[in-house]
C-alpha positions in Angstrom: 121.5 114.5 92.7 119.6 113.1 95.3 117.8 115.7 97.7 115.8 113.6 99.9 115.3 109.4 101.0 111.1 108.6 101.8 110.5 105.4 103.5 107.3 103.6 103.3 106.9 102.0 106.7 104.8 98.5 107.0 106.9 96.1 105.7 110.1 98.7 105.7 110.8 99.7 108.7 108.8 97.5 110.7 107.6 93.8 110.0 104.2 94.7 110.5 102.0 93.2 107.7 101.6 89.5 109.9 100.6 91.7 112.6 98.2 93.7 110.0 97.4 90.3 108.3 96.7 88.8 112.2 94.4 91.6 113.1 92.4 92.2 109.3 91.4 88.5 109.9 90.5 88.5 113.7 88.4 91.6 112.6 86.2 89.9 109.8 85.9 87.1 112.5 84.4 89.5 115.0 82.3 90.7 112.4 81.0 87.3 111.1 83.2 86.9 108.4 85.9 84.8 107.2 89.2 85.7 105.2 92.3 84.7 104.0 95.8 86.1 104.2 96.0 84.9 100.7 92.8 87.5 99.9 94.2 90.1 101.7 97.5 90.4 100.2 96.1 92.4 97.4 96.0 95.3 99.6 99.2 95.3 101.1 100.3 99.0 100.8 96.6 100.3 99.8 95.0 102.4 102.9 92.6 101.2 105.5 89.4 103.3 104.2 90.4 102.0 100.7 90.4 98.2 101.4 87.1 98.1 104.0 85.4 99.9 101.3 86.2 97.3 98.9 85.7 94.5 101.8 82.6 95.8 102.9 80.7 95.2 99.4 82.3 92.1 98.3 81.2 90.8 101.9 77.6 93.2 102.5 79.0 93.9 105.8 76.6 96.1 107.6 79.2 98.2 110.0 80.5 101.3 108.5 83.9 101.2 107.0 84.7 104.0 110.0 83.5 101.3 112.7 85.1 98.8 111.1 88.5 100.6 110.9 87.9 101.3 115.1 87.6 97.7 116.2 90.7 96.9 113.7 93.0 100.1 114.8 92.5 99.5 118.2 93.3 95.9 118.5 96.3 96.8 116.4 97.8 99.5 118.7 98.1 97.2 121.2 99.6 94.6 120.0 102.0 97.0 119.4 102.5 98.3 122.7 102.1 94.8 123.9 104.4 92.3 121.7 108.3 92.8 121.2 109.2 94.6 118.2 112.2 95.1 116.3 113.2 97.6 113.8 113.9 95.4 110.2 117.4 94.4 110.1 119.8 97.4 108.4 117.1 100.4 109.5 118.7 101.6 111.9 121.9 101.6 110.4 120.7 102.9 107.4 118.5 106.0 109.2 122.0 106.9 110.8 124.1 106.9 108.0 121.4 109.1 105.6 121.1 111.3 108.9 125.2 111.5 109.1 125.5 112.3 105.6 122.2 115.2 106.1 119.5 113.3 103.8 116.6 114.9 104.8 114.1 111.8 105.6 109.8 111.3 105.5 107.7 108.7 105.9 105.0 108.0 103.8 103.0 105.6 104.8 99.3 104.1 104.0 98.9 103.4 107.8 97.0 105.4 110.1 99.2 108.3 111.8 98.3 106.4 115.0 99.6 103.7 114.3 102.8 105.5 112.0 103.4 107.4 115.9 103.1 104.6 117.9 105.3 102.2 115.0 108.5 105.6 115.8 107.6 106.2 119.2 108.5 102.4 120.0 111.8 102.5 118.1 112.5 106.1 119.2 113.2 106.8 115.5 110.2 110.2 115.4 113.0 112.4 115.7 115.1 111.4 112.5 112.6 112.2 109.9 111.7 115.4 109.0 108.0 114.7 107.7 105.1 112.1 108.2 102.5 111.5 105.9 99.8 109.1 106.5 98.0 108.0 103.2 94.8 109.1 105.1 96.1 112.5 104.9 95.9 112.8 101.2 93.3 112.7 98.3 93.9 109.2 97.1 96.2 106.2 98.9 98.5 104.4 96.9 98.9 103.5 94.2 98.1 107.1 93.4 101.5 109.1 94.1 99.4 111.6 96.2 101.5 110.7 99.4 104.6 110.7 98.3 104.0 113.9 96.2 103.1 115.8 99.4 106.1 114.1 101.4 108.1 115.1 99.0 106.4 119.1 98.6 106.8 118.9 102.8 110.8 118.0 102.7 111.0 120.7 99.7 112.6 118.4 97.5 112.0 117.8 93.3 110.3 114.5 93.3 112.6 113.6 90.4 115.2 113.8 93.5 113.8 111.5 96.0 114.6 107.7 96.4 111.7 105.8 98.0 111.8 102.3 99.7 109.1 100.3 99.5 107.9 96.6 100.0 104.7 96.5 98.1 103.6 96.4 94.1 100.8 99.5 95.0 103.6 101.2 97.1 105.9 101.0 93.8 103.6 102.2 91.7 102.9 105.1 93.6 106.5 105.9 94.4 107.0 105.4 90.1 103.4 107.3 89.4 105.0 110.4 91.4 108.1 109.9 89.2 110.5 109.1 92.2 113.3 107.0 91.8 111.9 103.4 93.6 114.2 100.6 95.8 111.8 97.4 96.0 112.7 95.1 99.2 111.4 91.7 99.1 109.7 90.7 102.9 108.7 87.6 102.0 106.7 88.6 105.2 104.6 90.7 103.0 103.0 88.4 100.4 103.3 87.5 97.0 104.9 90.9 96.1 105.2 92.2 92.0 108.2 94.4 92.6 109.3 94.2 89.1 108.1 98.1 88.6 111.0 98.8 90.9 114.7 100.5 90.0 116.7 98.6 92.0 115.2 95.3 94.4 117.4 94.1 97.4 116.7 91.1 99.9 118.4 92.9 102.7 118.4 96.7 103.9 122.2 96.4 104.5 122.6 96.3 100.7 121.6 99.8 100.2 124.7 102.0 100.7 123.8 105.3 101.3 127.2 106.7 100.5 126.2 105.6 96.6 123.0 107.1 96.2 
């Protein structure tokens, strides 16, 4: 039986990765750099410490991954606030219906909890989920199962019990690696995508019914 639903967010609840994609490249540009969305699409899902780090050496940037992840968090927060955003077709109806039918609900997310606040205060969706977790929060970012292990210790469910929805192959994994039952959902907005690893993929939220999980 299932005891609780964990959304990823980027790419889930919010068609974020152009904006991240937008902003990661504008960043390397400001620092003297050039990248491609094509190189970048390798991360989708990993954490922002986790992929300057790697960025960083490959590129012998001299600004610290922290001061590189302030120039990039900040321009990305506004955006936010600035650009009309919608929630993914099917979310909302699909956060309504678990929340009808009393699935307790986290996020787990490999974004910033900055950026995961301002992402629910914009859709006015903070009070329907019962946990946050930022992948920042936790030992290792996916695709370790670290923060879906401590989503799922914060909603007190078994993590045999919990369904995840995710967009990414590193998300998957992790969801998989923390032995949780995984939904892939292609965005084609978020790259060349291996969702294979996944229990069940769908092209469109609506697909997932709630009532038959």
């Amino acid at each position: 039986m299932i005891q609780a639903f964990i959304f990823d967010m980027d790419g889930v609840i919010i068609d974020s990765e152009p904006l991240h994609f937008e902003i990661d490249i504008l960043t390397m540009r400001r620092l003297g750099a050039e990248i491609s969305k094509e190189r970048l699409e390798r991360f989708v899902g990993m954490t922002n410490p986790e992929m300057w780090a790697v960025i960083r050496q490959e590129y012998a940037m001299t600004r610290t991954v922290d001061e590189i992840i302030g120039i990039q968090l900040a321009a990305k927060i506004q955006s936010l606030r600035e650009r009309a955003y919608e929630p993914i077709d099917g979310i909302p109806e699909l956060l309504g219906e678990l929340h009808r039918l009393g699935f307790p609900m986290g996020i787990a997310s490999s974004s910033p909890r900055a950026f995961i606040e301002a992402v629910l205060d914009k859709f006015g969706f903070a009070e329907l989920f019962d946990c946050v977790v930022s992948g920042e929060e936790v030992a290792r970012g996916k695709p370790a199962p670290d923060v879906y292990l401590e989503a799922a210790r914060l909603l007190g469910a078994d993590p045999r019990a919990c369904v995840v929805l995710e967009d990414s192959r590193n998300g998957i994994a992790a969801a998989k690696a923390a032995g949780m039952k995984c939904i892939g959902y292609v965005n084609e907005n978020s790259g060349r995508q291996d969702l294979s690893a996944a229990d069940e993929i769908v092209r469109s939220i609506r697909d997932i019914r709630a009532e038959e999980l």
